[in-house]
C-alpha positions, 0 to 999 in steps of 0.5 A: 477135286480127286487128289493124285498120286504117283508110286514108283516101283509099283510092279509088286510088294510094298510098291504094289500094295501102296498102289492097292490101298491108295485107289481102295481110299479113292485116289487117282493113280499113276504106278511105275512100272519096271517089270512085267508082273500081272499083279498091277494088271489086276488092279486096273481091271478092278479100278479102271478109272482110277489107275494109269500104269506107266513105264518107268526105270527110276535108274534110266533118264529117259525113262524117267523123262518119258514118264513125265511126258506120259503123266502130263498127257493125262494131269496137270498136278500131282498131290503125292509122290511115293518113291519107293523103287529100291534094289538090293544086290549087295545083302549077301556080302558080310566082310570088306574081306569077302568078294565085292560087287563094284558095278552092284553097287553103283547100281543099287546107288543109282536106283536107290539114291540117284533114282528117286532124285531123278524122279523128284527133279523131272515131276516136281513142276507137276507137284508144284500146282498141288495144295498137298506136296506131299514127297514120300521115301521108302528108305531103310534102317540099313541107312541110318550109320547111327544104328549099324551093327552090319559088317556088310552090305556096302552099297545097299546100307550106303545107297540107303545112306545117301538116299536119307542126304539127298532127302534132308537136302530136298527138305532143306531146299523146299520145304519153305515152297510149302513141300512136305516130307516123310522119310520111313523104314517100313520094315523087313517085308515078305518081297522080291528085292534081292530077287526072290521072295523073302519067306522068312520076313514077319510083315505081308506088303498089305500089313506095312502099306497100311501102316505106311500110308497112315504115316505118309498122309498124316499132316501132324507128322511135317517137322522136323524131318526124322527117318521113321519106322513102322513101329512109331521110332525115330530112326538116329541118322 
């Protein structure tokens, strides 16, 4: 049976790349799509059978409950679910004393932490029939409170924060349904998150999605839960 994967905020960067070497290796896969960004439209052309673009706004309910609607239509499992939707609005902030966003950062709470919650709860039936249960997190150091040397960046360190929570919960809760987790900093990548792409970041989205779904798909790597970075660390909470 081919196994079946979904990926969130799969429009471009590390989303886009997971998406690229998971159908390369043979998996069926659903890509959420929040934004019109040609790169997933030229996957499907090459990977026609395998790929489904679906559209989804981890920040949205009905959004996220009319992707369901979607995914059944077509499956009645998933074997793998990435969340790796993310926004950062708040990176420019470096002092309590400087300007502050309040309505950014409920925003990058709610697609950073709520979002993939949401996404768990809505498709986790879908999981359920699955031998694998395999639930994925792009996180970021930004969120372990253990390594913080920032003087900033409130709501993206703190939605990155609760993400982690709401991750060691969901493990709390589900790991005894024979779920397994990977929490994972993939490191600081050449992307769109804050809006534009980074230059100036060492790693291309191919180079960390490679080194991510090693980690993603290792069965050595269950327990216990850490926040694991692309370099092999784990991360203190």
């Amino acid at each position: 049976m081919d196994r079946i994967a979904l990926v969130t905020g799969a429009d471009r960067g590390l989303g886009r790349a997971l998406v690229g070497s998971l159908l390369a290796s043979g998996w069926k896969v659903f890509a959420g799509r929040h934004l019109e960004w040609p790169e997933l439209d030229e996957l499907a052309s090459q990977f026609a059978t395998q790929l489904q673009i679906i559209p989804l706004d981890v920040g949205s309910d009905k959004s996220v409950s009319d992707a369901v609607q979607l995914v059944e239509a077509s499956i009645s499992q998933i074997d793998l679910l990435i969340c790796n939707a993310g926004i950062q609005r708040s990176a420019h902030v470096n002092s309590v004393r400087e300007e502050l966003n309040f309505d950014d950062m409920l925003g990058e709470f709610n697609v950073n932490a709520v979002g993939a919650l949401r996404v768990v709860h809505a498709f986790l039936p879908l999981l359920d029939s699955s031998d694998l249960k395999r639930l994925c997190f792009v996180s970021s150091e930004a969120g372990s409170i253990g390594a913080s040397t920032r003087t900033g960046w409130f709501g993206y360190c703190m939605s990155k924060a609760a993400l982690n929570m709401a991750v060691k919960n969901l493990s709390n809760d589900l790991v005894d349904q024979g779920y397994s987790f990977r929490l994972y900093h993939p490191g600081w990548m050449r992307t769109y998150m804050s809006g534009t792409k980074n230059t100036e970041a060492p790693l291309e989205p191919e180079q960390a999605a490679e080194v991510a779904l090693q980690h993603f798909l290792d069965d050595s790597k269950s327990k216990p839960l850490t926040l694991h970075d692309w370099e092999g660390n784990d991360l203190p909470w």
